[in-house]
N, CA, C and O atoms as a GROMACS GRO file, in nm:
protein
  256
    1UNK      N    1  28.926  -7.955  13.372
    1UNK     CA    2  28.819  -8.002  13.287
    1UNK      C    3  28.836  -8.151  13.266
    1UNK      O    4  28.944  -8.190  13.225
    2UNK      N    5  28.752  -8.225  13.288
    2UNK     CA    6  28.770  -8.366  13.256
    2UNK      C    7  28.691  -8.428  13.108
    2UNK      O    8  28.610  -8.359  13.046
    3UNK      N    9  28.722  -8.544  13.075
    3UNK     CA   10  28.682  -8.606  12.988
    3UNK      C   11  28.550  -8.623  12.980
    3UNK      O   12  28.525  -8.654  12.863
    4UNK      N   13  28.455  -8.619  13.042
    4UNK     CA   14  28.328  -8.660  13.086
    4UNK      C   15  28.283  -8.576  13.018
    4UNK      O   16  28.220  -8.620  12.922
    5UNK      N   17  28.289  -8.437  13.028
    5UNK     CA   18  28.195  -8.341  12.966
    5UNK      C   19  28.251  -8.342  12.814
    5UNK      O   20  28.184  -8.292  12.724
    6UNK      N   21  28.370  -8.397  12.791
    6UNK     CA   22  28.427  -8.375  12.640
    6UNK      C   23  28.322  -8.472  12.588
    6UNK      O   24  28.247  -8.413  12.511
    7UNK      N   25  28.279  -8.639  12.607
    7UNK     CA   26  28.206  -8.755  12.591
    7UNK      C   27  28.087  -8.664  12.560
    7UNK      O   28  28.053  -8.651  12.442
    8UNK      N   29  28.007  -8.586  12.680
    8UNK     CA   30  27.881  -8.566  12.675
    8UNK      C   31  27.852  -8.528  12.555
    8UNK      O   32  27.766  -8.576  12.482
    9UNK      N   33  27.969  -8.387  12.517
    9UNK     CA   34  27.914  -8.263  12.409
    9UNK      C   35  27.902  -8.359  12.288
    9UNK      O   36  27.812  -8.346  12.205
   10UNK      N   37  28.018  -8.477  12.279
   10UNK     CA   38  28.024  -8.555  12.141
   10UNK      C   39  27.894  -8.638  12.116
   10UNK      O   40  27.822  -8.618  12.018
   11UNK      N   41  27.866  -8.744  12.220
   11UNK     CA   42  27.758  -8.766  12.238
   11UNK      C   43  27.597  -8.671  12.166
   11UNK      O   44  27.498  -8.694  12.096
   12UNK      N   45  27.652  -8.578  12.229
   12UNK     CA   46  27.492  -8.501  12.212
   12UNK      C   47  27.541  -8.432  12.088
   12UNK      O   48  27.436  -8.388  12.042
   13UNK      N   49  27.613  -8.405  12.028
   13UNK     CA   50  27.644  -8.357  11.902
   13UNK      C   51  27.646  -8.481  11.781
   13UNK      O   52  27.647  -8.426  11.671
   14UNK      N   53  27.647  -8.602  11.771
   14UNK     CA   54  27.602  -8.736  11.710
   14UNK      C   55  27.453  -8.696  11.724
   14UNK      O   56  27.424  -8.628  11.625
   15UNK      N   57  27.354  -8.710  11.801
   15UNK     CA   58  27.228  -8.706  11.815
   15UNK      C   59  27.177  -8.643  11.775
   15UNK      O   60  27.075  -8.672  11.711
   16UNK      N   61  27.226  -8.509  11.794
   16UNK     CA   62  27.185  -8.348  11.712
   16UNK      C   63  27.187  -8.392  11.578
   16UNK      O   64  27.090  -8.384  11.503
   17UNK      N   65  27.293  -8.436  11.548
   17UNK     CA   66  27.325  -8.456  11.382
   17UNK      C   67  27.230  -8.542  11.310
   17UNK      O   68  27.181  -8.513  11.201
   18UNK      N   69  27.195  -8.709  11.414
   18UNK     CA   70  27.123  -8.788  11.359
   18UNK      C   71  26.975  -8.740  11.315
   18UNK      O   72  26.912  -8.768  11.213
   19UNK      N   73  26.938  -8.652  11.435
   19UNK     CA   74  26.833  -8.601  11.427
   19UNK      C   75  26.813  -8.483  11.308
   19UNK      O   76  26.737  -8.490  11.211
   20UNK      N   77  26.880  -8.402  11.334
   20UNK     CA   78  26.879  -8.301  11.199
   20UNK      C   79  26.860  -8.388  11.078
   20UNK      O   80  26.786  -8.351  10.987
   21UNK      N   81  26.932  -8.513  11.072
   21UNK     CA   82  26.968  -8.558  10.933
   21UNK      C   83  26.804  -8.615  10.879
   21UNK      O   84  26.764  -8.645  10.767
   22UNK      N   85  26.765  -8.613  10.957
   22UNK     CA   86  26.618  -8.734  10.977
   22UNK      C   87  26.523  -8.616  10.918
   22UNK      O   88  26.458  -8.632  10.815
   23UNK      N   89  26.524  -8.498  10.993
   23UNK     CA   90  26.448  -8.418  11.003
   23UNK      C   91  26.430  -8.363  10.843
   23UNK      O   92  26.325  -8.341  10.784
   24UNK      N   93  26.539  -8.351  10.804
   24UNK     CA   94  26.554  -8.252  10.677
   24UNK      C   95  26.506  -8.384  10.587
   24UNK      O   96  26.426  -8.341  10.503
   25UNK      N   97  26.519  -8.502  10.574
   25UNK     CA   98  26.504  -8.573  10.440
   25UNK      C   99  26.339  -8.555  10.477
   25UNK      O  100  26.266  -8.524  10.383
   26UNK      N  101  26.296  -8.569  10.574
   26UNK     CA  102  26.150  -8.566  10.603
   26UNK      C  103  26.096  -8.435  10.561
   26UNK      O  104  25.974  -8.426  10.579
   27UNK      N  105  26.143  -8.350  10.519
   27UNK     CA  106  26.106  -8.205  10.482
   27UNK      C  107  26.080  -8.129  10.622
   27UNK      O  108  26.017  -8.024  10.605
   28UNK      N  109  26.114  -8.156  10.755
   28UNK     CA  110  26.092  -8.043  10.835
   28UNK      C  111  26.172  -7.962  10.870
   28UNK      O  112  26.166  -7.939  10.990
   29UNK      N  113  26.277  -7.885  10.791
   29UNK     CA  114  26.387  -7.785  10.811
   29UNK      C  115  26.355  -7.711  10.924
   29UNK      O  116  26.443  -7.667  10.998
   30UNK      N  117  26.229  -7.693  10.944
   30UNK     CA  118  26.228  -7.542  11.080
   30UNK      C  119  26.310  -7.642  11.164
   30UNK      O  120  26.429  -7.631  11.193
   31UNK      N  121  26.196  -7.774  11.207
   31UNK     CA  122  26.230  -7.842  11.288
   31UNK      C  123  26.371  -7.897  11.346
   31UNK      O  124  26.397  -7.902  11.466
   32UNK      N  125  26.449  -7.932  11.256
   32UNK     CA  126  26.574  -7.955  11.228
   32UNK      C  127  26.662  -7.809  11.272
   32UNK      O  128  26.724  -7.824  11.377
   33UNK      N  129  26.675  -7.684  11.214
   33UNK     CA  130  26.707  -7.594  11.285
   33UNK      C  131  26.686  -7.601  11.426
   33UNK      O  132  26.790  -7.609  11.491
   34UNK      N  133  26.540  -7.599  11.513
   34UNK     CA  134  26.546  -7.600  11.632
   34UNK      C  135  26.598  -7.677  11.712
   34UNK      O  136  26.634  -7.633  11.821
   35UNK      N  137  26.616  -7.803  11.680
   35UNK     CA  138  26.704  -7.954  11.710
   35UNK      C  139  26.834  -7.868  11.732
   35UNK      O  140  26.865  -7.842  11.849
   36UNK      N  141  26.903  -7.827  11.642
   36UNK     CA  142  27.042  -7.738  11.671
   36UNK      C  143  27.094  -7.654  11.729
   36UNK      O  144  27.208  -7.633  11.769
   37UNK      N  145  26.921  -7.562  11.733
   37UNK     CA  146  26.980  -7.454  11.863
   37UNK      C  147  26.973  -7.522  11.974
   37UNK      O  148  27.070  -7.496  12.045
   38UNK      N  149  26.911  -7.585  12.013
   38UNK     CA  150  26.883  -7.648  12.120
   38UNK      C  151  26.994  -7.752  12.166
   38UNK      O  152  27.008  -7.788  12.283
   39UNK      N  153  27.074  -7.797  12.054
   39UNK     CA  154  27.152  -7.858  12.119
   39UNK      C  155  27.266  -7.767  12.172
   39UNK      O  156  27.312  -7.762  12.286
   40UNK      N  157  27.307  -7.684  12.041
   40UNK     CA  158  27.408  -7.556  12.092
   40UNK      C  159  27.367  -7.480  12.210
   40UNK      O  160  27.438  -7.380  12.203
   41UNK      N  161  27.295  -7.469  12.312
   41UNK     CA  162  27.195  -7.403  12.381
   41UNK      C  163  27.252  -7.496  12.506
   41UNK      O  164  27.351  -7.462  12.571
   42UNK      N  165  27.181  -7.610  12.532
   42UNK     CA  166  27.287  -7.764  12.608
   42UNK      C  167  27.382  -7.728  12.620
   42UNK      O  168  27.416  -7.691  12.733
   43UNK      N  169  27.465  -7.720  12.523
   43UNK     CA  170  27.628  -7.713  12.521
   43UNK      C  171  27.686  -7.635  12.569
   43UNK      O  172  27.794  -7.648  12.627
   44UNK      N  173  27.611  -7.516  12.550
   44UNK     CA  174  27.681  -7.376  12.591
   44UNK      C  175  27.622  -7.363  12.747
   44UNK      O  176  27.697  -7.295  12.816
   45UNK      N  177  27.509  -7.412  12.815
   45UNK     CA  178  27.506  -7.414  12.972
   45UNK      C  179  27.601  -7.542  13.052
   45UNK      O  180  27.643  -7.552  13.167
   46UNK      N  181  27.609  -7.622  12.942
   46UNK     CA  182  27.728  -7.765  12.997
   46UNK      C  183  27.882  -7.691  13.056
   46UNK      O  184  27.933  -7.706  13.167
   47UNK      N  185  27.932  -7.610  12.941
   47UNK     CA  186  28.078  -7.558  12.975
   47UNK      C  187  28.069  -7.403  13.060
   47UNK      O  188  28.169  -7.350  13.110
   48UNK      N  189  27.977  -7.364  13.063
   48UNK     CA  190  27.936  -7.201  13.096
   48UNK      C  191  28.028  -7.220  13.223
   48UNK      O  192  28.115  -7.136  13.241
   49UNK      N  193  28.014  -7.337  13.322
   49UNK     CA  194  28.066  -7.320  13.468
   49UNK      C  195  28.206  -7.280  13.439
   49UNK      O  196  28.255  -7.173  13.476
   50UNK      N  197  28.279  -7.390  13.356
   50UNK     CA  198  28.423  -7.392  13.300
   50UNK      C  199  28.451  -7.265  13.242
   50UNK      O  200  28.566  -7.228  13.266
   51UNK      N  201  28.378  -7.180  13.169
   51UNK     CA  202  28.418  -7.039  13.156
   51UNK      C  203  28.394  -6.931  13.237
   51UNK      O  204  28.415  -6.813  13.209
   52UNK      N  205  28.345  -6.979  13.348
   52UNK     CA  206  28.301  -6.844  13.481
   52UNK      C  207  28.480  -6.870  13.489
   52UNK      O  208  28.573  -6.790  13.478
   53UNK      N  209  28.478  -7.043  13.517
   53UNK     CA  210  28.599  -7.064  13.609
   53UNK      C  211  28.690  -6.956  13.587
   53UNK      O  212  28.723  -6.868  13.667
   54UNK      N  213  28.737  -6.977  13.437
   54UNK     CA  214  28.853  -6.962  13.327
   54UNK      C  215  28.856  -6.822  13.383
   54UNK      O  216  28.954  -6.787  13.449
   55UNK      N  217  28.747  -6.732  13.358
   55UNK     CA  218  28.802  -6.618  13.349
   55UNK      C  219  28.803  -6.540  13.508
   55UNK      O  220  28.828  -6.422  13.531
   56UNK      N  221  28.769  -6.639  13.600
   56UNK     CA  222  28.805  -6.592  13.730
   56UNK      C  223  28.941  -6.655  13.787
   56UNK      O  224  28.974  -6.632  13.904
   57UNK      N  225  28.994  -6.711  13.730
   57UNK     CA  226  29.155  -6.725  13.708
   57UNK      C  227  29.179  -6.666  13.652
   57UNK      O  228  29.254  -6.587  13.710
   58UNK      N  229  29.162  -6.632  13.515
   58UNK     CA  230  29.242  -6.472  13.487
   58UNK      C  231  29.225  -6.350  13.523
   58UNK      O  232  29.294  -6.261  13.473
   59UNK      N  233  29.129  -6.322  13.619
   59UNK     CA  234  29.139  -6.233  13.682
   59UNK      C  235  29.241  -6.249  13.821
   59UNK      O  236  29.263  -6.143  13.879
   60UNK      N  237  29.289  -6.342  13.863
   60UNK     CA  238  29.323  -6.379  13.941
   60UNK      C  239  29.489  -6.339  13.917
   60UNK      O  240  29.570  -6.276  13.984
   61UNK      N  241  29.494  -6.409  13.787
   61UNK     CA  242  29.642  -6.386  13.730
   61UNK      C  243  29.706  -6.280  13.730
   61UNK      O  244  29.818  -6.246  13.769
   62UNK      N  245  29.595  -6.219  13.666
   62UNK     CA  246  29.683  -6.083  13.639
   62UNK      C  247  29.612  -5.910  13.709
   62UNK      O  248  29.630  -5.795  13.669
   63UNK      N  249  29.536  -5.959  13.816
   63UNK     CA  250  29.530  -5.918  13.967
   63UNK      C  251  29.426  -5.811  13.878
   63UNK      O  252  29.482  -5.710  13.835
   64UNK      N  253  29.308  -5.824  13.855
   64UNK     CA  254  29.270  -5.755  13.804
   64UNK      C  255  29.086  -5.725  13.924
   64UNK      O  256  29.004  -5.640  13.891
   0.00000   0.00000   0.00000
């Protein structure tokens, strides 16, 4: 796993935040929620490869 994708998630997790923060003083809470799934949503297809990997090395490991 390299640093690059660690940068991205932080990156896009600042933005998420700025944005949520914006959203809610403005009164649009739905909006602001969806900002979040959406970023958690990003995030979780960013590392998904890194967890096929992970657990096809542990299958690997322990010969399964």
């Amino acid at each position: 796993m390299s640093v690059e994708i660690i940068i991205k998630i932080a990156a896009l997790g600042v933005v998420v935040a700025l944005l949520n923060q914006v959203l809610k003083h403005a009164g649009r809470d739905d909006q602001a929620f969806f900002v979040t799934m959406a970023g958690i949503i990003v995030v979780l297809t960013w590392i998904l490869p890194y967890l096929v990997e992970l657990f096809s090395s542990m299958q690997e490991l322990f010969g399964l």
